[in-house]
N, C-alpha and C positions, 0 to 999 in steps of 0.2 A: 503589414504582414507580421505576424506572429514567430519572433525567431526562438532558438535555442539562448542566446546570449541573452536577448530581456528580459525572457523567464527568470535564468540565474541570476541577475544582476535585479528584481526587483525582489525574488528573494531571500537576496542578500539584503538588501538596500531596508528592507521591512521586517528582516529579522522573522525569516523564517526557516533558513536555511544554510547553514555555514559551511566551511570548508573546516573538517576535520584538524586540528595542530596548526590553526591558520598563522600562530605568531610564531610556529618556529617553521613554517614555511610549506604547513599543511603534508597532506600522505592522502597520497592518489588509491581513489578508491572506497575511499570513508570520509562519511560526513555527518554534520549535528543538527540538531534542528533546535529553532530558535522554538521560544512561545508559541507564534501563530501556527509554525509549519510543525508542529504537535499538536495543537491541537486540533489544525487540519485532518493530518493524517488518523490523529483519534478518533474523530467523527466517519471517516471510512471506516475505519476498522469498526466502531460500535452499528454502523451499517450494518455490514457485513455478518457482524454475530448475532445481531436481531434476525435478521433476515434466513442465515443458516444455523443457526442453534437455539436462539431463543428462541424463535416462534415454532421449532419442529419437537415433534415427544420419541424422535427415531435419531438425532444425534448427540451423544455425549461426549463435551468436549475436555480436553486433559492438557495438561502442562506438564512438559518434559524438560531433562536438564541438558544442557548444551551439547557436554561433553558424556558420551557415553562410552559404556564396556569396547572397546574396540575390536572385538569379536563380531559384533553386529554388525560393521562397516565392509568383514569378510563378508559374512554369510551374503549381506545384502548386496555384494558384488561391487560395492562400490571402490575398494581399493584396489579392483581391478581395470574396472568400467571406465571412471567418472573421471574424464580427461578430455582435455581440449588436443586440437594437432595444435603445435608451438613451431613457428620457423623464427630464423632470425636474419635479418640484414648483413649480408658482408662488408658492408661500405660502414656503418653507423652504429652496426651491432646492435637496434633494437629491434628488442621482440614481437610479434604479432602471432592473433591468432591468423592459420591458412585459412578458414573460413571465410575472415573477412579480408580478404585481401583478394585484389581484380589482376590476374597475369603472372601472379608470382610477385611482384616488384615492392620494392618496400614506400608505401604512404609517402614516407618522410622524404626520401634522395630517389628515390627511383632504382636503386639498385637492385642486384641478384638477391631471392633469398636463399638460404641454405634450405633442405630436404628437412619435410615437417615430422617433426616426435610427438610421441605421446606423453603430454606432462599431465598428472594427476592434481583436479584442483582443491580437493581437500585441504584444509591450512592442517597441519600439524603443530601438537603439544606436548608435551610430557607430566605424568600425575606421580603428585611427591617428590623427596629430593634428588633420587637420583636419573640422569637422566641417558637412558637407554632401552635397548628394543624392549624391555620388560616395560616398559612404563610409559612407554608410547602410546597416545589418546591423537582423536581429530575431535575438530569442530567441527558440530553435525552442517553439511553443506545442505539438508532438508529436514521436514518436520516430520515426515511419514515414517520414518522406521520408529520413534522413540512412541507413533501409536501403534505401528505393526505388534514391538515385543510390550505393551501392555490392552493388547486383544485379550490377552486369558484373564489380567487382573479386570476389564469390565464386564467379560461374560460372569465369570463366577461373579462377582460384585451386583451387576445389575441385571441380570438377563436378561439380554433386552431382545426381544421379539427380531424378526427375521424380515425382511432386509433391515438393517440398521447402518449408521455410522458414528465414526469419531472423529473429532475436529480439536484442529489445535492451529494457535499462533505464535510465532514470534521469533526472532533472531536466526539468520543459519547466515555459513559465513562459505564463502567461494573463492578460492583464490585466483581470480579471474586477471589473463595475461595482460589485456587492454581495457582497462574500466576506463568507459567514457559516455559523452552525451549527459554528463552532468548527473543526476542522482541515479539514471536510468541502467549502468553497466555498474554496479560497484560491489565492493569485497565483503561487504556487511551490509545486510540489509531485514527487512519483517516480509517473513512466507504467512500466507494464512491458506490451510489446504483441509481440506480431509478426507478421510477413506471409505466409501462405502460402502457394505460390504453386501456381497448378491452372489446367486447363481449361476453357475456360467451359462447356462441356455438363456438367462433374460439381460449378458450382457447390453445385447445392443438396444433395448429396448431401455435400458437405466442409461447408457451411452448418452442419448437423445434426451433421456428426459435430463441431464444434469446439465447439458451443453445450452438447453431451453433457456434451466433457470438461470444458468450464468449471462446470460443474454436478457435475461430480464431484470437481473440487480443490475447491471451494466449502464440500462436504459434510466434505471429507477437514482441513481446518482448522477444520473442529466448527460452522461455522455451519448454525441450522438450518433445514432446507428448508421449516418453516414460515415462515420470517422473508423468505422468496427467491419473486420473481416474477419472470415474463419480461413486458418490455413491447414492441411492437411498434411499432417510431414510422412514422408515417404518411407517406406520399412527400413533400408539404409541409414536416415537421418537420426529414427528415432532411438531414444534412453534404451537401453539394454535391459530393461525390465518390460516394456511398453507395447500392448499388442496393438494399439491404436491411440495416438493423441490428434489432436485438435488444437493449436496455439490460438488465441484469436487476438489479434493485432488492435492496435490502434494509431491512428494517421498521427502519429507526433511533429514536431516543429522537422525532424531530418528525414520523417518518412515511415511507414508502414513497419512497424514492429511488436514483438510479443509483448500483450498487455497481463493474459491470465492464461489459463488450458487447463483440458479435461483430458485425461487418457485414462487408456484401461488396463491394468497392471495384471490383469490373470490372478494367479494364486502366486505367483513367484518369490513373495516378498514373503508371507506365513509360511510357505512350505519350504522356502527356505530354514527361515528361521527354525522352523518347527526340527526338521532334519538336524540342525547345526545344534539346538541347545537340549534336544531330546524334550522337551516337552508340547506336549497335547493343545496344538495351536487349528482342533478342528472345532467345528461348530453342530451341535444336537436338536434337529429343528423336530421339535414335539409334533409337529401338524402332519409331518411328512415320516414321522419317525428315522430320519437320513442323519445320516454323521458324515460331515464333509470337508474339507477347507474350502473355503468360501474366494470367492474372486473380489474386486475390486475396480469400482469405476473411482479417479481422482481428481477433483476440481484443485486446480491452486492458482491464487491470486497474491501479485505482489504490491504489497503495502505500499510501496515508496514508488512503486510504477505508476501505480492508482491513484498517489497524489500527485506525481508529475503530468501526467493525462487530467486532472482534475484542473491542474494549473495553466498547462496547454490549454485546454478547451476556452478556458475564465479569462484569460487574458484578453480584453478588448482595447483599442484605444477608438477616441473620438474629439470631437472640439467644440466647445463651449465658448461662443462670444469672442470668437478668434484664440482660444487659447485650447492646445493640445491638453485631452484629462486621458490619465490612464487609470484604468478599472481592472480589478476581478469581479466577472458576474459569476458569483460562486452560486448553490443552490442555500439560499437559508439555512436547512438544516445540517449544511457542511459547514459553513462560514464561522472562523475562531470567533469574531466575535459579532453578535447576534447587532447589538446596538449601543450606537455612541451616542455621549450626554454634552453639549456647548453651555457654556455662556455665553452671550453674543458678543460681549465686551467682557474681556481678561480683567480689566483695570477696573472690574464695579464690581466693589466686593458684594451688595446684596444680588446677583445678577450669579455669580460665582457660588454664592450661599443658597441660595434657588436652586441651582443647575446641580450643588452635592447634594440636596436633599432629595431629590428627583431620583440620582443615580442610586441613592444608597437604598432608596426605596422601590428598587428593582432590579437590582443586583444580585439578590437572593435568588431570582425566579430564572435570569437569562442571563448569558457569560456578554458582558457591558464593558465597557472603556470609558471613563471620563479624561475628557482633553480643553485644556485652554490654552497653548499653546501657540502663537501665532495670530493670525488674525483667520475668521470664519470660513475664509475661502482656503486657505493652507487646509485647517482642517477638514475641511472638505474632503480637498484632494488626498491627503493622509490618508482617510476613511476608506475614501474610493478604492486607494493601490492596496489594502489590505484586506476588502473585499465586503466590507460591513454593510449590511443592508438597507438599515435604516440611522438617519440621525436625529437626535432629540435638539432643536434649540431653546435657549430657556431666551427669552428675550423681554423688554418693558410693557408688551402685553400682560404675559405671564404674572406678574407682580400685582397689576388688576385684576386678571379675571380667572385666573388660578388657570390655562392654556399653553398648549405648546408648541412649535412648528414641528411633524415629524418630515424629514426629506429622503424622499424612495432614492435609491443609486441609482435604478435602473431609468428610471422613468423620469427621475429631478424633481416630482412633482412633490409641494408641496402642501401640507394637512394642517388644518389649529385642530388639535384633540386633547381636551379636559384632563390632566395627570390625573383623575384619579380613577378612569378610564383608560389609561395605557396599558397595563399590564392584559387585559382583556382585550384590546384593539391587537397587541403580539401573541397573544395568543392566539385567533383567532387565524393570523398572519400564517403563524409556525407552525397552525394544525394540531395544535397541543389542547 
């Protein structure tokens, strides 16, 4: 059984995911990622931008900066809105959200909790030296307003044809009371979302069509539609801008929870803004001759959710010849690294001299690891827990007849293929 703790602990263990300040004793809520678990999570994310940016001529995506005008964070309602209810233990004094909390009782000792407030989870800064209510800034806790107030810079810039969107990645920060479940609840983390922007009569008709395609990138990074629900949150529950969202979950190691969502924001956020900065945030659609502010359907996926779900899912174990192998069956085209290079013997240096020449001569084309490290079977197992698809060995064949073993993860089976035929045998493999 797949739990929360093996996840973390391999990881850790593989160097793909650390605990945030681990040697002064780490800070709950933030974490770093190693090599693999970067370049993991890169490979979703360059997913996801092929998929919603690249391959569309209707969204243009932008880069904003963290911390913006703090008038924007009014307008958008968020320094009013954006709060969790906050109770706390009388017995132990720690904090919880009342959401997740069963009775009232606190997790920890079981005791009373105190009557739940409203705490705002924006992290606050201060910009230049002095610091006070003049100079007070947040960190954007979302990526959508810093495309809301530059809607006028891409209309006038590009003007682009009518339904359109904007798309942006990267960093938003939540001061979240209980971050936990491992990368899954935390203070920092990568939103990848965007706005697209529609008429209000064909909301629901873009509703369906974006909740589709998230549903089909979903499938297309190998998660399976078993593991995938929609949930429908109830006008109560939902964001204070949200006339309709859609969470859709995924069956993680502790249970059913939000993986990505689609809601539909109305005009709320433009006419906002439009109203608060006085500038001209409506849209001139030539075909219709109409001048209007436009509404908004919004897809947003979390990066780091997406790679914890990617890792959940990948996590297999099995047993070889009485002996327990633990595996990622990652999908190739996620997997840090594509293929690893052996010697069969460490201790033979032409065998060693073989195996870097191999590597070096296909290192350029696919992200490669050469290891000699222990003995054939360690490495194996290495390869396995970090999810590499294929293995190259260089072995005393090789040396006659210029051949190589390649060895599937999945399958174990074993190949002799001519090196000077690999790069096209992975190619072939990778769809490239």
């Amino acid at each position: 059984m797949t739990t929360l703790d093996k996840i973390a602990n391999l990881a850790k263990r593989r160097g793909f995911i650390f605990q945030d300040s681990e040697i002064y004793g780490g800070m709950s809520g933030f974490w770093d990622y190693g090599p693999l678990g970067l370049a993991l999570k890169n490979n979703i994310k360059k997913s996801w931008w092929k998929r919603f940016v690249d391959s569309r001529s209707d969204i243009y995506p932008v880069e904003t900066t963290t911390i913006m005008n703090p008038k924007i964070w009014i307008a958008s309602g968020h320094t009013k809105e954006f709060s969790d209810l906050l109770v706390e233990c009388k017995k132990c004094h720690k904090r919880f959200r009342a959401d997740h909390l069963k009775n009232q009782r606190c997790p920890e000792c079981l005791a009373e909790t105190t009557e739940a407030r409203r705490f705002n989870t924006m992290f606050k800064t201060f910009v230049g030296p002095v610091e006070n209510e003049t100079s007070l800034a947040y960190l954007r806790p979302e990526n959508a307003q810093g495309i809301f107030v530059n809607f006028k810079n891409i209309i006038d810039s590009y003007h682009p044809k009518f339904p359109f969107g904007i798309a942006q990645a990267g960093k938003v920060f939540r001061n979240e009371i209980n971050p936990s479940n491992f990368i899954f609840r935390a203070r920092e983390y990568e939103l990848m979302e965007f706005e697209y922007f529609i008429e209000e009569s064909e909301w629901e008709k873009w509703f369906e069509y974006w909740l589709k395609q998230t549903h089909s990138w979903l499938e297309s990074i190998g998660l399976e539609k078993s593991k995938i629900k929609d949930a429908e949150i109830p006008e109560k529950e939902r964001a204070h801008y949200s006339k309709r969202t859609v969470d859709i979950h995924y069956e993680f190691p502790f249970g059913f929870d939000e993986l990505c969502a689609v809601a539909y924001r109305g005009n709320y956020d433009l006419k906002n803004h439009s109203e608060k900065s006085k500038a001209d945030l409506s849209y001139f659609d030539e075909k219709s001759k109409k001048r209007f502010i436009p509404h908004v359907i919004e897809p947003t996926f979390g990066a780091d959710r997406l790679a914890m779900a990617i890792l959940s899912q990948s996590y297999q174990e099995d047993e070889i010849n009485g002996e327990k192998r633990i595996f990622l069956k990652l999908p190739p085209f996620l997997s840090p690294i594509k293929i690893a290079v052996f010697p069969l013997l460490a201790n033979k240096e032409n065998l060693v001299k073989k195996a870097q020449s191999v590597y070096e001569s296909l290192r350029i084309f696919f992200p490669m690891m050469f290891d000699y490290a222990g003995n054939i079977g360690k490495r194996y197992r290495r390869q396995d827990e970090i999810g590499t698809p294929w293995c190259i060995t260089i072995d005393f064949q090789t040396l006659e007849d210029e051949t190589v073993t390649v060895r599937d993860r999945d399958t174990l089976k074993q190949e002799r293929i001519k090196i000077q035929e690999l790069k096209k045998y992975f190619e072939n493999l990778l769809g490239i």
